[in-house]
C-alpha positions in Angstrom: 116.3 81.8 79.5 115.3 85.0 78.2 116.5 84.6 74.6 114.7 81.6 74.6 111.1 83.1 75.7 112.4 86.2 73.0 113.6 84.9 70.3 111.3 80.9 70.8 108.3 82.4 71.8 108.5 79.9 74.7 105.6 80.3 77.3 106.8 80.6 80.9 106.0 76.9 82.0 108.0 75.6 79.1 110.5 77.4 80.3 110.3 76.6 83.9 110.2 73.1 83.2 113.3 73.1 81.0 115.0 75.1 84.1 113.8 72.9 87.2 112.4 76.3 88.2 108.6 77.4 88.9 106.8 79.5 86.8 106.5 82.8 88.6 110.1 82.3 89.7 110.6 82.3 85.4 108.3 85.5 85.6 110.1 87.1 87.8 113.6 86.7 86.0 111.8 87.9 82.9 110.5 90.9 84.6 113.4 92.2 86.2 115.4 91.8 83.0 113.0 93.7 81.0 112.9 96.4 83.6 116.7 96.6 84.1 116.6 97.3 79.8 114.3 99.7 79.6 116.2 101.5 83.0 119.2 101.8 80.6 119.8 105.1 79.0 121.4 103.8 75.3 122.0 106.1 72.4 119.6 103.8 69.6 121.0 103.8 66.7 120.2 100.5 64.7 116.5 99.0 65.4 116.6 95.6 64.5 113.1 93.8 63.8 112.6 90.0 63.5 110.2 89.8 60.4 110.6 86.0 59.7 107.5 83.9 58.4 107.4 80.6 59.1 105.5 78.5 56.7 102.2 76.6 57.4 101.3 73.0 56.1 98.0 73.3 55.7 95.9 69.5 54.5 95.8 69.3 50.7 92.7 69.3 49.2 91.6 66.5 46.8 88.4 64.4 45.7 89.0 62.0 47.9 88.6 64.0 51.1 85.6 65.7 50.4 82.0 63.8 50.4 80.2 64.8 47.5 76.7 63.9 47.0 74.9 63.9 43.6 71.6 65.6 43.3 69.9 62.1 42.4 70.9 60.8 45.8 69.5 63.7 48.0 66.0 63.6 48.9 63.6 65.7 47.9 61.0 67.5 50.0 57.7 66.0 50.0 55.4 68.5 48.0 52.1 69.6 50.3 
């Protein structure tokens, strides 16, 4: 459960749901985890950090998406 909200990026209710459990009892397990690891008193000597990009489709664009008007169909502002 806690690899999974980690390393996933899972929110809690996600989580909770996949479990049968309720959210804050999710909470709770998270927060007593972290607070047991940062109790402990380890000798670091590797740091490990999780620099992975995940790519992003983002819509293509083309002519036929956009609306482009031409000048000759735009009205013109009535001179005073």
């Amino acid at each position: 459960m806690i690899l999974m909200y980690w390393r996933e990026y899972r929110t809690q209710f996600h989580i909770a749901q996949t479990y049968g459990l309720s959210e804050a009892a999710v909470s709770r397990t998270i927060r007593a985890v972290e607070d047991a690891l940062t109790q402990c008193q380890w000798q670091v000597q590797v740091v490990v950090v999780d620099a992975a990009e995940c790519p992003v489709e983002r819509p293509q664009k083309s002519k036929r998406t956009a609306i482009a008007a031409k000048r000759s169909v735009i009205p013109k502002k009535p001179r005073c």
